[in-house]
C-alpha positions as CSV (number, residue, x, y, z in Angstrom):
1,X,141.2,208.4,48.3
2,X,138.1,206.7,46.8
3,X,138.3,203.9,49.7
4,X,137.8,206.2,52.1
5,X,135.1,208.2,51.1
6,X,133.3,204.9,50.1
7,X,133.9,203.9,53.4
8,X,132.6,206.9,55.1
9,X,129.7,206.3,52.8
10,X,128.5,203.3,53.9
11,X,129.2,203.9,57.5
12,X,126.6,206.4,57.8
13,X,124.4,203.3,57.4
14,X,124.2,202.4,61.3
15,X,123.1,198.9,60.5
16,X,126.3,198.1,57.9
17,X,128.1,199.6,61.3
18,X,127.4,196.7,63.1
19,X,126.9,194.1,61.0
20,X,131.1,195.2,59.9
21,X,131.9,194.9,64.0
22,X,130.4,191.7,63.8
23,X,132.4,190.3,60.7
24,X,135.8,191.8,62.1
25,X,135.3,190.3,65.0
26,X,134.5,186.8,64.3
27,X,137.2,186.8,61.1
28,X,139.7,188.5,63.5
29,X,138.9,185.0,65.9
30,X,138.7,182.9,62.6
31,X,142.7,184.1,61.8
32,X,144.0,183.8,65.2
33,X,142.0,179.8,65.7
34,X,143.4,178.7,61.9
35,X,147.3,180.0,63.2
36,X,147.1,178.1,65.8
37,X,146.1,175.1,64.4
38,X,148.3,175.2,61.2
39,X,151.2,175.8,64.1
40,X,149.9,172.8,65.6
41,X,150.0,170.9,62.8
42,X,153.2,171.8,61.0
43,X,155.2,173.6,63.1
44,X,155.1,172.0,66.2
45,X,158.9,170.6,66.6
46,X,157.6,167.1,68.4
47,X,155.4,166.6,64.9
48,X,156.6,166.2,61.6
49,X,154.3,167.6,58.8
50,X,154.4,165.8,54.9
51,X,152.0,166.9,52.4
52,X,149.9,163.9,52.9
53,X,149.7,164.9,56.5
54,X,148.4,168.6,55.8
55,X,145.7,167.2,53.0
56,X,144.7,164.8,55.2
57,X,144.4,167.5,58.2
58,X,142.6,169.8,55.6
59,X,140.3,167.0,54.8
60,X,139.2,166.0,58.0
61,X,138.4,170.0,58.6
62,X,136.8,171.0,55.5
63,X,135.5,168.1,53.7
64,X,132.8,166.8,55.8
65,X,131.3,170.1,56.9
66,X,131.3,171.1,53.1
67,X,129.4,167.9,52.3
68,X,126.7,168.9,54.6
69,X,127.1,172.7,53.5
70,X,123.4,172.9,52.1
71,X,122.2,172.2,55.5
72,X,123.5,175.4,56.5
73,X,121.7,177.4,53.8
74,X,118.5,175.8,54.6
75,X,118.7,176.8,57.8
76,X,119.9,180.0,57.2
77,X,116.7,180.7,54.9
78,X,114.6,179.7,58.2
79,X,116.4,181.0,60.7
80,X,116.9,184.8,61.5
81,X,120.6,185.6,60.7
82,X,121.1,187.7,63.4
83,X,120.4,184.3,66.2
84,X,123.1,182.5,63.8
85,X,125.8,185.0,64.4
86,X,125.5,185.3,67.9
87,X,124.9,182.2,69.2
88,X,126.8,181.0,66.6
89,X,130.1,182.6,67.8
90,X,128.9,181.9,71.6
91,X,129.2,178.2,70.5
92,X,132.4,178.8,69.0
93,X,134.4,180.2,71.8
94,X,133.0,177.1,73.8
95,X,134.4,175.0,71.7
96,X,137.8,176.5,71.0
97,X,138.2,176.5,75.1
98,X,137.5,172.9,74.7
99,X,140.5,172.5,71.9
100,X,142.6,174.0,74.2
101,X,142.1,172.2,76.6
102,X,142.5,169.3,74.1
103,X,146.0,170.2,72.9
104,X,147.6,170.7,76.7
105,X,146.3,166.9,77.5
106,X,148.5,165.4,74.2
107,X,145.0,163.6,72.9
108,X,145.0,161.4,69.8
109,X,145.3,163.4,66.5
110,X,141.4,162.1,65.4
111,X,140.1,163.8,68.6
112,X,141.8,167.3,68.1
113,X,140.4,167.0,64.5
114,X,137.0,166.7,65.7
115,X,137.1,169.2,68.2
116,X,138.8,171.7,65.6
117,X,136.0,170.5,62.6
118,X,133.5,171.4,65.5
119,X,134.7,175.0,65.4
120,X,135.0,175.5,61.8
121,X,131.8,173.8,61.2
122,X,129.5,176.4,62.9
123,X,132.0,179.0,60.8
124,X,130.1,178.2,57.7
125,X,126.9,179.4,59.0
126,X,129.0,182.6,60.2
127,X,130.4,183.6,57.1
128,X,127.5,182.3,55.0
129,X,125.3,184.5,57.0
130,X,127.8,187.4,56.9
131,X,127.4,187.5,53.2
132,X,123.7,187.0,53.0
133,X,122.8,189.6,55.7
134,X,124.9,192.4,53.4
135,X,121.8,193.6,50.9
136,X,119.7,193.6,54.3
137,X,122.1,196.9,55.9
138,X,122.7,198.7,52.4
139,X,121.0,199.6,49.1
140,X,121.5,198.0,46.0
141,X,123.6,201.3,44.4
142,X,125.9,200.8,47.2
143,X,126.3,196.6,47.0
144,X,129.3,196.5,44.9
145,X,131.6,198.8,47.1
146,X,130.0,196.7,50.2
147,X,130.9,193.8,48.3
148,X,134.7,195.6,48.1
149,X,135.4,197.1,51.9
150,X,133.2,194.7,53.8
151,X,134.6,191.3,53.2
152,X,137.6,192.6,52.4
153,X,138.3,194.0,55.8
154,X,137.1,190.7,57.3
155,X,139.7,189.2,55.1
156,X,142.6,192.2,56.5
157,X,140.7,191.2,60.3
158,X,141.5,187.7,59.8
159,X,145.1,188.6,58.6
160,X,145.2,190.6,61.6
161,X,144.4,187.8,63.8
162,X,147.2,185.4,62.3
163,X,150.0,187.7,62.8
164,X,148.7,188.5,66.0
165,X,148.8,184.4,66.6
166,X,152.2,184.3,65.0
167,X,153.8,187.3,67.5
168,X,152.6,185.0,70.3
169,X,154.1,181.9,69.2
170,X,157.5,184.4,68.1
171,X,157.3,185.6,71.4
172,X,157.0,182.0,73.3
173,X,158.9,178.5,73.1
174,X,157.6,176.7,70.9
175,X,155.6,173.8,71.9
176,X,152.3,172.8,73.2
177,X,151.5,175.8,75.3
178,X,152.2,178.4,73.0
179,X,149.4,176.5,70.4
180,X,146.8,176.4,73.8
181,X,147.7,179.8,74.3
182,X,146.5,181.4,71.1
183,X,143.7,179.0,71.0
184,X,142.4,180.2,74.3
185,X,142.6,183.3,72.7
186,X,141.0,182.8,70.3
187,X,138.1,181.5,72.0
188,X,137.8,185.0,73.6
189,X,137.5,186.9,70.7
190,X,134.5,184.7,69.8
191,X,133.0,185.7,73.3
192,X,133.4,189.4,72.0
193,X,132.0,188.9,68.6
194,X,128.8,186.8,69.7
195,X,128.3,189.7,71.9
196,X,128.6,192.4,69.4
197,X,125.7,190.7,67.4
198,X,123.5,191.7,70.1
199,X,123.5,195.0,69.2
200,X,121.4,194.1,66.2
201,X,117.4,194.0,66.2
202,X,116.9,190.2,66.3
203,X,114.9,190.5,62.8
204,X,116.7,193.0,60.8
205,X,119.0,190.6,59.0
206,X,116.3,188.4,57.7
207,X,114.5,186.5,56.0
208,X,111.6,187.3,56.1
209,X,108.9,186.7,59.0
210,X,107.0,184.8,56.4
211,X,109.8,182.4,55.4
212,X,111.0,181.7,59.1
213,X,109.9,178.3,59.7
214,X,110.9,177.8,63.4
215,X,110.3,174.0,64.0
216,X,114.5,172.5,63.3
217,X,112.9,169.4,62.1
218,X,110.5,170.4,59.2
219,X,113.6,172.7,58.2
220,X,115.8,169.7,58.3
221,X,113.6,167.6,56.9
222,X,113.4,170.0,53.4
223,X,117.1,170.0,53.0
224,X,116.4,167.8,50.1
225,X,114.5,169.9,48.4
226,X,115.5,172.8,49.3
227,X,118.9,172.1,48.0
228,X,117.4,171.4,44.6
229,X,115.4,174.2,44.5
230,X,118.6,176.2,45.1
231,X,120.4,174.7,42.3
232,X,117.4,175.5,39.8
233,X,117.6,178.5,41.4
234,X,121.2,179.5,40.4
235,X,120.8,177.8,36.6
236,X,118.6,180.1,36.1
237,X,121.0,182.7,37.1
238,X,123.8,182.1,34.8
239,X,126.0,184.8,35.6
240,X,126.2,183.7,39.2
241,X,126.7,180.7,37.8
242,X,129.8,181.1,35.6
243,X,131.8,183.2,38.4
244,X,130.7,180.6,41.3
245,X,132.5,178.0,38.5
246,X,135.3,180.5,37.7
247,X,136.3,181.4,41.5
248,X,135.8,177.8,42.3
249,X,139.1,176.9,39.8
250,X,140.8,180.1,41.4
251,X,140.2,178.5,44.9
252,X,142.0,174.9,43.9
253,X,144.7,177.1,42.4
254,X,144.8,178.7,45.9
255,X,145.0,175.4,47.8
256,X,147.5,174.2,45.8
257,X,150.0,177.0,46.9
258,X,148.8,177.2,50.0
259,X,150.5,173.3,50.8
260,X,153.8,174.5,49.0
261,X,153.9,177.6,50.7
262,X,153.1,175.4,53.6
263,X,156.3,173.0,52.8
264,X,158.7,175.6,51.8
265,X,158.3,177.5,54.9
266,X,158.8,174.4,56.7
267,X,161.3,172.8,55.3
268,X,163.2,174.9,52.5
269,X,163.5,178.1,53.9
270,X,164.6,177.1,57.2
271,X,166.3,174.1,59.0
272,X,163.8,171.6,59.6
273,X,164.9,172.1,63.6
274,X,164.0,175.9,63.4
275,X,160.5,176.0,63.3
276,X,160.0,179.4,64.7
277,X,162.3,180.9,61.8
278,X,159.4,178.4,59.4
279,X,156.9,180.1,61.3
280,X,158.2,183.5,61.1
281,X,158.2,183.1,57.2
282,X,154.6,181.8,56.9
283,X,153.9,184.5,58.8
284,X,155.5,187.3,56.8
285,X,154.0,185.6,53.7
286,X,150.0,185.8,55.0
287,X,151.1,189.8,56.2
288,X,152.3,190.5,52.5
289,X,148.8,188.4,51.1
290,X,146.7,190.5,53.2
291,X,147.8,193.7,52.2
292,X,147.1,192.5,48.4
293,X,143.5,192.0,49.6
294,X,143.5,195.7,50.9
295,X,144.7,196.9,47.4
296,X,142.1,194.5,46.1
297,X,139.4,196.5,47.8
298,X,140.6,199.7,46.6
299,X,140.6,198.9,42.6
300,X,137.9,196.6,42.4
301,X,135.3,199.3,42.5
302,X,137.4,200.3,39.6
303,X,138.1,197.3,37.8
304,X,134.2,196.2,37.4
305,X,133.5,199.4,36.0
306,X,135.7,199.7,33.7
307,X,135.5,196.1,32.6
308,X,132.3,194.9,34.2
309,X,132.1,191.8,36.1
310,X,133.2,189.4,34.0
311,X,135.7,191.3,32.5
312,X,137.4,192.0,36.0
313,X,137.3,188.3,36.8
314,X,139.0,187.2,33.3
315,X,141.7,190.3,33.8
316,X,142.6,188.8,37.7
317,X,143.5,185.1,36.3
318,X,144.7,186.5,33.2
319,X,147.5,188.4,35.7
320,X,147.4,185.6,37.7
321,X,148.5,183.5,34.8
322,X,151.4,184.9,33.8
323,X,152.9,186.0,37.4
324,X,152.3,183.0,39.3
325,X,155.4,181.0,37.3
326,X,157.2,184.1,36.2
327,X,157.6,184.7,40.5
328,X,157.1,181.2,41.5
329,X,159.6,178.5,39.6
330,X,162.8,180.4,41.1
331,X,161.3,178.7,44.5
332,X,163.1,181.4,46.3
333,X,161.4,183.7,49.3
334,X,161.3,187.2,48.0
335,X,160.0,186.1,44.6
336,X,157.3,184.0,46.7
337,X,156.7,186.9,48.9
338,X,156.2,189.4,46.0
339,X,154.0,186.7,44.1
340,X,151.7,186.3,47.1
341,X,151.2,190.0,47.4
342,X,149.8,189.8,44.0
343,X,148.4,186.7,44.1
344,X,146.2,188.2,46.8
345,X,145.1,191.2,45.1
346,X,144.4,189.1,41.9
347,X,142.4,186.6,44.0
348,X,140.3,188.8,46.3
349,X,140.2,191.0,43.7
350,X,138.0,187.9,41.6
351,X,136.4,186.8,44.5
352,X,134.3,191.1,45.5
353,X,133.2,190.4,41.9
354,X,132.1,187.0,42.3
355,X,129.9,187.9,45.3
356,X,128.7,190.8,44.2
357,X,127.5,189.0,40.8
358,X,125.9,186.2,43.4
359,X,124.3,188.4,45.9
360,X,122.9,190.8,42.7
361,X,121.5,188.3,40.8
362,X,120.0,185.5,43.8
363,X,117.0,186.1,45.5
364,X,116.9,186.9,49.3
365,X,114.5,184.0,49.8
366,X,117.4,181.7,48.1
367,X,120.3,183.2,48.9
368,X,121.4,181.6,52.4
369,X,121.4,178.3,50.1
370,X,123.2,179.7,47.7
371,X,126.0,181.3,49.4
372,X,126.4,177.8,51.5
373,X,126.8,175.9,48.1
374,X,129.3,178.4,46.9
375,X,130.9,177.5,50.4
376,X,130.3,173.7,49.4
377,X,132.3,174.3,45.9
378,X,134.8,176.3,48.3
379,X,136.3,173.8,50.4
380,X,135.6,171.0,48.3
381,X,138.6,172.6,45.5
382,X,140.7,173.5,48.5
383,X,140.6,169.7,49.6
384,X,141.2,168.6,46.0
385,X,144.3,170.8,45.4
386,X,145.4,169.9,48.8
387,X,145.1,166.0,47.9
388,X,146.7,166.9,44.4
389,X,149.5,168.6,45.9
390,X,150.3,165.9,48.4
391,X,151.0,163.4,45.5
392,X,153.1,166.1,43.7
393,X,155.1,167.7,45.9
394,X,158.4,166.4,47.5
395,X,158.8,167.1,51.4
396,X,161.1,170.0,50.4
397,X,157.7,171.9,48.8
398,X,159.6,172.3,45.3
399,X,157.5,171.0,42.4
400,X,157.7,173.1,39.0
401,X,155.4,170.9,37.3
402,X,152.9,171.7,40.3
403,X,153.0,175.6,39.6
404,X,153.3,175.1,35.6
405,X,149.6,173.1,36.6
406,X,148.4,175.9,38.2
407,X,148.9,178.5,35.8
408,X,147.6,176.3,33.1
409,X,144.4,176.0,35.1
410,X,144.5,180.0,35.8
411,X,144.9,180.6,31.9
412,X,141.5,178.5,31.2
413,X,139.6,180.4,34.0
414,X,141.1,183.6,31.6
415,X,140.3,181.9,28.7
416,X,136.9,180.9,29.7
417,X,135.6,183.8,31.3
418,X,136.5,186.1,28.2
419,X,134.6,183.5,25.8
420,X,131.7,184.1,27.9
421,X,131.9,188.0,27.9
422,X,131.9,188.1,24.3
423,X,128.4,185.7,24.2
């Protein structure tokens, strides 16, 4: 297969070797911390989750974080990338011991919020330096398929990591200790992936010497500017531009079926009582998700060559279009099932091209800010479709008008993207 010998390809390159043990592990802790905390939240049978409730938990993880997400680029254009990931993830498994601990002692929901934002805070820098530290391990010939098999496993890792959290919760009663449980877990699997970053020369993911500026304060104190500098940065690269915009739509799109998937599992498919057979849904639902981002990886590669960039994007939310209310109105689980296999493939499939246009066309001196905005326009559509979703949906999850929204807003990203092809 093409994948594979892509694969074997780009692992002869020592340094993509470790930078890829690095992203596994930490996305492989990122899906096994978010399981546990969406089981928390929804699934646990002494709490009862509405749509409000899940926006608002969404919002009080994601919003203010995102907010401050050119902070994190700033710093990540200072700072060598390689200190980030590993004492980043060293922070992180502190801190998910602490949420732990946090859930066993029944604290008010604000302060498990906090210490859960704590966590996914320090992930921006994480992921952000992930993706900016990718053109530092391989050349530019080889970017795209990096672009294809490197995220993309993260993304299968982090897949891994949730049903690995869901077996746990399967396998125990549900209830307080399970949630702990995989959240002590997952607080080891940081440990391991902080520590795999040490295999890494402490200056081989950048920037360069001559941008470090090692003084926290003058670095904080240019956030300003360098946030503005970034934006001028990406107008002038308009490509990156229009897919940041285009994948930004595809991510509210995203959120928006995330809550319904959310409510369905909880309350439609099963008896409100039986959270495990919820859970066990959900579950099934990310498995069948993540194996459309493996088939993603594999005809991307294609998919931009044979209709460039732009092209690829406009053909994944031109699918995405039509399939999303063809599978989705019936509101039934095999439909949903086979819709979020595809969904995924169309979805990842927009998002290899959409950071491959990014890290192509940015600068290396710019592009820890710019890869922290694109986190910025992320989470901010993930909040707003969660918020818009809470005032549509019913508790039961089933809203046609809701997916009929969607697909209107997937048609325009379709609609959009081809216009700008043809310019």
């Amino acid at each position: 297969m093409a994948v594979v010998r892509d694969l074997r390809v780009l692992l002869r390159f020592r340094d993509f070797r470790r930078l890829l043990v690095v992203r596994l592990l930490s996305q492989l802790s990122d899906g096994v911390y978010q399981i546990a905390l969406a089981a928390y939240v929804v699934f646990t049978p002494e709490r009862q989750a509405s749509p409000a409730a899940i926006a608002a938990a969404m919002a009080v993880l994601l919003l203010p974080y995102s907010l401050l997400g050119p902070f994190t680029g700033v710093l990540l254009d200072r700072w060598r990338r390689r200190q980030v990931l590993l004492y980043g993830n060293l922070l992180r498994a502190v801190l998910a011991a602490g949420t732990a601990a946090l859930i066993l002692t029944h604290v008010p929901d604000w302060v498990f919020y906090l210490s859960a934002l704590s966590v996914t805070a320090v992930n921006r820098f994480i992921l952000a330096g992930l993706s900016a530290a990718l053109p530092r391990v391989v050349d530019r010939e080889r970017l795209v398929v990096a672009n294809s098999l490197s995220p993309t496993a993260g993304t299968i890792a982090a897949t891994a990591g949730g049903g690995a959290a869901f077996i746990v919760h399967l396998w125990m009663a549900a209830g307080v200790g399970s949630d702990a449980l995989v959240v002590g877990l997952a607080a080891l699997l940081y440990l391991c992936a902080g520590l795999s970053a040490r295999t890494m020369p402490p200056d081989l993911l950048g920037p360069d010497p001559d941008l470090l500026q090692p003084r926290i304060g003058a670095a904080v104190a240019s956030t300003v500017r360098g946030l503005f500098e970034g934006l001028r940065h990406l107008a002038k690269r308009r490509p990156a531009a229009y897919a940041m915009g285009a994948i930004t739509v595809l991510r509210f799109c995203y959120g928006a079926l995330t809550v319904t998937l959310l409510m369905l599992c909880r309350y439609s498919w099963a008896a409100p009582s039986d959270t495990s057979g919820g859970l066990a849904l959900l579950g099934l639902a990310v498995g069948v998700s993540g194996a459309g981002f493996f088939v993603a990886a594999i005809i991307t590669p294609w998919g931009t060559g044979r209709f460039g960039i732009a092209g690829w994007i406009t053909v994944c939310a031109a699918a995405a279009t039509v399939l999303e209310p063809a599978l989705g109105l019936p509101f039934s689980p095999a439909p949903m099932l086979v819709a979020a296999f595809l969904l995924g493939i169309t979805t990842q499939g927009a998002k290899i091209a959409t950071d491959t246009v990014v890290q192509a066309s940015v600068d290396d001196a710019y592009r820890g800010r710019v890869f922290s905005l694109y986190d910025v326009f992320f989470n901010v559509a993930f909040v707003g479709s969660a918020a818009i979703a809470a005032v549509m949906l019913p508790p039961d999850g089933r809203s046609p008008l809701l997916l009929i929204l969607i697909a209107v807003l997937y048609g325009t990203v379709a609609t959009g993207m081809a216009l700008l092809r043809q310019r």
